[in-house]
C-alpha positions as CSV (number, residue, x, y, z in Angstrom):
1,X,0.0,0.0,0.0
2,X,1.7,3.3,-1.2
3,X,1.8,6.3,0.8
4,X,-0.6,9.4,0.4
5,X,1.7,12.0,-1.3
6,X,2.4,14.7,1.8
7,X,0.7,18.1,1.3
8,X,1.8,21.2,1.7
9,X,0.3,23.5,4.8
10,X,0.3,26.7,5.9
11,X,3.0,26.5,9.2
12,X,0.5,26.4,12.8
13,X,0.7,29.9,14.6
14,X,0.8,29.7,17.9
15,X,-1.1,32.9,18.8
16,X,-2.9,32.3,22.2
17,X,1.8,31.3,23.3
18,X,2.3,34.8,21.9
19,X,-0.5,36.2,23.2
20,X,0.4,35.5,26.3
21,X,4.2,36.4,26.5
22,X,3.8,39.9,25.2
23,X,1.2,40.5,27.9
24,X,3.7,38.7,30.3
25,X,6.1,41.2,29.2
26,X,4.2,44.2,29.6
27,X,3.1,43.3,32.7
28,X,6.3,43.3,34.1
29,X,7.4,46.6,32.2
30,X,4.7,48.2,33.7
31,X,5.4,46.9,37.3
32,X,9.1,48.1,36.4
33,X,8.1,52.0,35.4
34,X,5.8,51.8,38.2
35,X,8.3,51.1,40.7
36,X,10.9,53.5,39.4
37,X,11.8,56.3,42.3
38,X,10.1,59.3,41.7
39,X,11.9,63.3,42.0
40,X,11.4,63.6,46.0
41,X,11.9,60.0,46.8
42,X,15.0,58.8,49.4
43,X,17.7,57.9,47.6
44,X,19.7,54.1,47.9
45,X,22.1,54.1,50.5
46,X,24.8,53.4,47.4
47,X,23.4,56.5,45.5
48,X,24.0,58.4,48.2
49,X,27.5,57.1,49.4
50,X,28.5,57.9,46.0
51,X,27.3,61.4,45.8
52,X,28.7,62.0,49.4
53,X,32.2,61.1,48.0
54,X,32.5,61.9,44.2
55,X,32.5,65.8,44.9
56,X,34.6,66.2,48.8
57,X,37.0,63.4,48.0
58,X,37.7,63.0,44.3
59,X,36.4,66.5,42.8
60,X,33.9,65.1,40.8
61,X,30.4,66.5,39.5
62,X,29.5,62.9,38.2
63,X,29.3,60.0,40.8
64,X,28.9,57.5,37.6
65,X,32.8,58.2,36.8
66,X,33.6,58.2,40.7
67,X,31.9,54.7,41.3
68,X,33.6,53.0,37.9
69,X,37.0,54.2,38.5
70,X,37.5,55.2,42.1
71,X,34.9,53.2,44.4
72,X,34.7,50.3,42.1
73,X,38.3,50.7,40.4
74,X,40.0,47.2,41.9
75,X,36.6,46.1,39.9
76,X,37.2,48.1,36.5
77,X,40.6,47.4,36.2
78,X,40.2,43.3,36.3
79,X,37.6,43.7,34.1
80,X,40.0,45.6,31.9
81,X,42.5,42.4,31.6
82,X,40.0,39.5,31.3
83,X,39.3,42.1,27.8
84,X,43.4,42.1,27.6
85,X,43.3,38.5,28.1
86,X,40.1,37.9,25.4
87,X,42.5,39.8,22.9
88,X,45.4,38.2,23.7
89,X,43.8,34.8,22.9
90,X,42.4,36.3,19.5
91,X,45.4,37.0,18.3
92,X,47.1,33.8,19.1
93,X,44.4,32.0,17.5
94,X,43.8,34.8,14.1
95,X,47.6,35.6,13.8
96,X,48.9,34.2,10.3
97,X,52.0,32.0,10.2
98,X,55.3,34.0,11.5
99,X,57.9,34.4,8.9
100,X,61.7,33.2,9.6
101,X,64.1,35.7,9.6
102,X,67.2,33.7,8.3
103,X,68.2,33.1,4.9
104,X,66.9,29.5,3.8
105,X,67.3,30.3,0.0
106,X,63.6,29.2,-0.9
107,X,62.9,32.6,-2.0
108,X,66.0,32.6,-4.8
109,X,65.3,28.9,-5.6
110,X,61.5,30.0,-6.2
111,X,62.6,32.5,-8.6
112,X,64.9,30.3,-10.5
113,X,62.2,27.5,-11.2
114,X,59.9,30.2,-12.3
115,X,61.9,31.5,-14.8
116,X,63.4,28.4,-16.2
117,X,59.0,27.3,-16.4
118,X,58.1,31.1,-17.7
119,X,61.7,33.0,-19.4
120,X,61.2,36.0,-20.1
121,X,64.1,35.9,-22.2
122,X,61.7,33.9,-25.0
123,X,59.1,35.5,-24.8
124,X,57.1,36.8,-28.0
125,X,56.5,40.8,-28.5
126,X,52.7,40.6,-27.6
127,X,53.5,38.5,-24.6
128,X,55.9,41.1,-22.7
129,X,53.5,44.1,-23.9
130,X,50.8,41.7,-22.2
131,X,53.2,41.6,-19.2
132,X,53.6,45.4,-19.2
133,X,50.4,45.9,-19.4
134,X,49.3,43.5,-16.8
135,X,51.7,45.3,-14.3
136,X,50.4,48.9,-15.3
137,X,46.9,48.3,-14.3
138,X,48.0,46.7,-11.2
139,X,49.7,49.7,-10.2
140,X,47.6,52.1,-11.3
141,X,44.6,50.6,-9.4
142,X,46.6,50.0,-5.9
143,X,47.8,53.7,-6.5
144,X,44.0,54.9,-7.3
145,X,41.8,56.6,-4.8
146,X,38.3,56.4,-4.3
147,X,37.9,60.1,-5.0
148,X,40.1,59.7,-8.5
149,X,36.8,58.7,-10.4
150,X,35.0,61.6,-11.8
151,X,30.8,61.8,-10.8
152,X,29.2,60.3,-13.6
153,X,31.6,58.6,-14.9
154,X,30.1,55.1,-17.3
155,X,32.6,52.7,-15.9
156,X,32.6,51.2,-12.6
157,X,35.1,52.4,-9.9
158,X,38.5,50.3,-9.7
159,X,38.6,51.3,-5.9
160,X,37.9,49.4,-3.2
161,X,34.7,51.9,-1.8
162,X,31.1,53.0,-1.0
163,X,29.5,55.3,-3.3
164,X,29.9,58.7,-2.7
165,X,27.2,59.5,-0.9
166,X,28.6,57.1,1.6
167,X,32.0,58.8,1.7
168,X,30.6,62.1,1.9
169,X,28.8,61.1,5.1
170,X,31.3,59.2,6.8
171,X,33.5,62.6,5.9
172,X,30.8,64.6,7.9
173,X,30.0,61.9,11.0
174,X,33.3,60.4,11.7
175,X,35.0,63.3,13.0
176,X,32.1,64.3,15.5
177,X,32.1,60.6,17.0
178,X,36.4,60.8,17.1
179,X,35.6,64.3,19.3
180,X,32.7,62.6,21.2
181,X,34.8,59.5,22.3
182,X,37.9,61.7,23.1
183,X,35.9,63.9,25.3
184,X,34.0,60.9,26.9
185,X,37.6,60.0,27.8
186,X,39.1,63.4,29.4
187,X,36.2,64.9,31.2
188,X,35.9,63.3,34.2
189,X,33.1,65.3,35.5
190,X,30.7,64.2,31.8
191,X,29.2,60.8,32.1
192,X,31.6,58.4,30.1
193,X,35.1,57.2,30.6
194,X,38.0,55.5,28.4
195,X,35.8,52.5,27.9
196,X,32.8,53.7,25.8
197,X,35.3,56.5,24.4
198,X,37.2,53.5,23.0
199,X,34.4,51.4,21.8
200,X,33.3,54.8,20.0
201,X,37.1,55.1,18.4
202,X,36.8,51.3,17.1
203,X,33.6,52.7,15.1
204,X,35.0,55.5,13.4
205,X,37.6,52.9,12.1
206,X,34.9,50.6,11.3
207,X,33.0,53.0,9.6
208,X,36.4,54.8,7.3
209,X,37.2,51.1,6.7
210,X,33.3,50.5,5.1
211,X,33.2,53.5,3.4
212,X,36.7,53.7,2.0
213,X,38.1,50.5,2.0
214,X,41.4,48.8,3.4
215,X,43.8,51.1,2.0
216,X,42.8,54.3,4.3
217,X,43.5,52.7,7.6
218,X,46.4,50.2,6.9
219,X,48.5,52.9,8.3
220,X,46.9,52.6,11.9
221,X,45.8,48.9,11.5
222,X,48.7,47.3,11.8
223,X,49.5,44.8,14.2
224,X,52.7,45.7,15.8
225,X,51.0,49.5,16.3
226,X,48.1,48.5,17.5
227,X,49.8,46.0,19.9
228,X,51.9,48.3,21.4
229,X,50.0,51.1,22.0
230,X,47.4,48.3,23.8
231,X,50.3,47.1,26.0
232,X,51.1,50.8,26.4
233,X,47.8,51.3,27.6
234,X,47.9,48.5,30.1
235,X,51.0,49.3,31.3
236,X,49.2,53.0,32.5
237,X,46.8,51.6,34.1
238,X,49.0,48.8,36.0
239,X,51.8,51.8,36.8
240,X,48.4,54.0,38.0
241,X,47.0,51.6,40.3
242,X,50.3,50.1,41.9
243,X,51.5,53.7,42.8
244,X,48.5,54.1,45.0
245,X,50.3,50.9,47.0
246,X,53.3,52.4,46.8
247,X,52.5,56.1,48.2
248,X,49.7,55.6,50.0
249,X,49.6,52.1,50.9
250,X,46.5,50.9,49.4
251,X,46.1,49.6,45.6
252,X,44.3,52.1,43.6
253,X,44.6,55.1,46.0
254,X,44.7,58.7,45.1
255,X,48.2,60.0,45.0
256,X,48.1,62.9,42.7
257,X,46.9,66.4,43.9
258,X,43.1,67.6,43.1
259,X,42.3,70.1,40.9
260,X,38.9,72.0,41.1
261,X,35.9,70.5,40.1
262,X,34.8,70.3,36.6
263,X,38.3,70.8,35.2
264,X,40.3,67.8,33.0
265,X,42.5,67.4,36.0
266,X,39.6,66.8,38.5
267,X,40.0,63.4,40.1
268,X,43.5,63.0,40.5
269,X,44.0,59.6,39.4
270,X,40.7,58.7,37.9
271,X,41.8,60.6,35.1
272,X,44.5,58.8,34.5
273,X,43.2,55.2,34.6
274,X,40.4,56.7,32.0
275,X,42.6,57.4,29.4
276,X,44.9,54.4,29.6
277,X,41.8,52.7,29.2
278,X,40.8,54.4,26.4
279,X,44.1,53.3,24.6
280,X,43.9,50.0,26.0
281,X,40.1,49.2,25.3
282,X,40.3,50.6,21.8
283,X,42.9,49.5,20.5
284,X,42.5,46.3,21.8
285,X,38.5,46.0,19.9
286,X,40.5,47.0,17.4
287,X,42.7,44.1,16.9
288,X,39.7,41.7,18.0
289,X,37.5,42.9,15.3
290,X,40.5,43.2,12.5
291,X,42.2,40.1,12.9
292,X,38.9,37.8,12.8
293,X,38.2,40.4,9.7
294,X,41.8,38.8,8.3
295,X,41.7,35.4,9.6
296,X,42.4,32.9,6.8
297,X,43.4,29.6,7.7
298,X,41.6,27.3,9.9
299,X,43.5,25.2,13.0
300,X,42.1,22.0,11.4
301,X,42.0,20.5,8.4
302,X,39.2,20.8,5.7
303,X,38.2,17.0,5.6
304,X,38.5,15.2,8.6
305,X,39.9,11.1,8.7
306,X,36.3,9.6,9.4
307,X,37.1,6.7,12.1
308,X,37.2,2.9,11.7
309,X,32.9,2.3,12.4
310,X,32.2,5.1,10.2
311,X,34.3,3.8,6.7
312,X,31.9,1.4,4.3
């Protein structure tokens, strides 16, 4: 007896299951704006620690930046290196196979077998003005710019970019968001710190690099740069932290003088531990996000050995 032939069906919808989480949902949203403090209620005993000490003791107008970096600063900077450590690990496992620095001779063997397979010596005319050719348009397209082809023009552009519509408004945004994160990083007395400034930094390269294409950031995307400035960064905050032991006997103590309040020096060493970890947290997205963007070999093999049970 055959089988009936299966027809197709429109996919069940369970609506009374989705009925009843969004209600679940805005049930507790509502409970949640309900409950939220209101202008002339008491505020938490942690609230109120912190706006105790931000101003008297660190010279700070904004307890958010007090509580991350001086309260809650043993806190801040571990969380700093397990993101050291994260990029660390990325780059042992992206990082492409290390050259060797002696002379083996592979390189002038290489070029010996290719010419005896290819001379140029032999070749015809139309073969070395192929060759010249060949080597012109290379050049002239790694040499070209985005900017090089004219509005309107019939043929495609050679360049690695967005249109540009997209140039122009990276052009335009990019430098407010560079300002942004670098005054998210020195104001202590603004809410922000080094950490969101250097998220924001790692988007202004992600955005040039969209817009524009390799070739405009592989100046500051490289990895030794971008390495050292990230070590640089953690060696700031580990030098800012361990002088607090050293001069006033307790890790992560104050030991530089106060300025007034609302001024880039307010905070003493708050400051300080901000804008190493504004080099240290953007530079280090950045060689997260750009070596997985690079990665090109995998750690095993593209067809596995199948074992013994598994072989007809």
């Amino acid at each position: 007896m055959s089988r009936p032939e299966p027809a197709e069906e429109e996919p069940r919808r369970h609506t009374a299951a989705g009925l009843l989480l969004v209600l679940s949902f805005a049930a507790v949203l509502t409970a949640a704006l309900v409950g939220i403090p209101r202008e002339h209620a008491a505020l938490p005993p942690i609230a109120r620690y912190a706006l105790v000490t931000s101003l008297p003791k660190w010279r700070l107008t904004e307890p958010v930046n007090e509580v991350v970096y001086g309260t809650r600063g043993f806190d801040t900077f571990g969380e700093t290196f397990l993101l050291f450590a994260a990029v660390m690990s990325v780059i042992v496992i992206a990082r492409h196979r290390e050259s060797r620095h002696g002379y083996f001779g592979e390189q002038s063997a290489g070029l010996r077998e290719q010419a005896k397979a290819d001379p140029a010596e032999g070749a015809t005319a139309d073969e070395s003005a192929a060759r010249r050719a060949e080597r012109a348009e290379r050049a002239a397209a790694a040499s070209q710019t985005p900017d090089d082809t004219p509005l309107g023009a019939p043929a495609p552009e050679q360049a690695e970019a967005m249109t540009v519509v997209v140039r122009t408004a990276v052009r335009l945004v990019a430098p407010v968001l560079a300002v942004a994160g670098c005054y998210l990083a020195a104001w202590g007395y603004s809410p922000g710190g080094g950490f969101p400034g250097g998220a924001i930094m790692v988007g202004v390269l992600l955005l040039v690099y969209a817009a524009f294409g390799r070739l405009m950031i592989a100046r500051i995307v490289r990895p030794g740069l971008l390495e050292t400035l990230e070590v640089a960064g953690a060696a700031v905050i580990i030098g800012t932290e361990l002088l607090g032991l050293v001069l006033r006997g307790s890790f992560s103590a104050n030991w530089l003088p106060l300025a007034p309040p609302q001024t880039i020096r307010s905070g003493g060493i708050i400051q300080l531990f901000s804008a190493g970890e504004f080099v240290e947290v953007g530079t280090g997205l950045a060689i997260v996000i750009f070596s997985l963007l690079t990665m090109r070999h995998d750690w095993t093999p593209d067809e596995q050995p199948q074992p013994e049970e598994y072989r007809g």
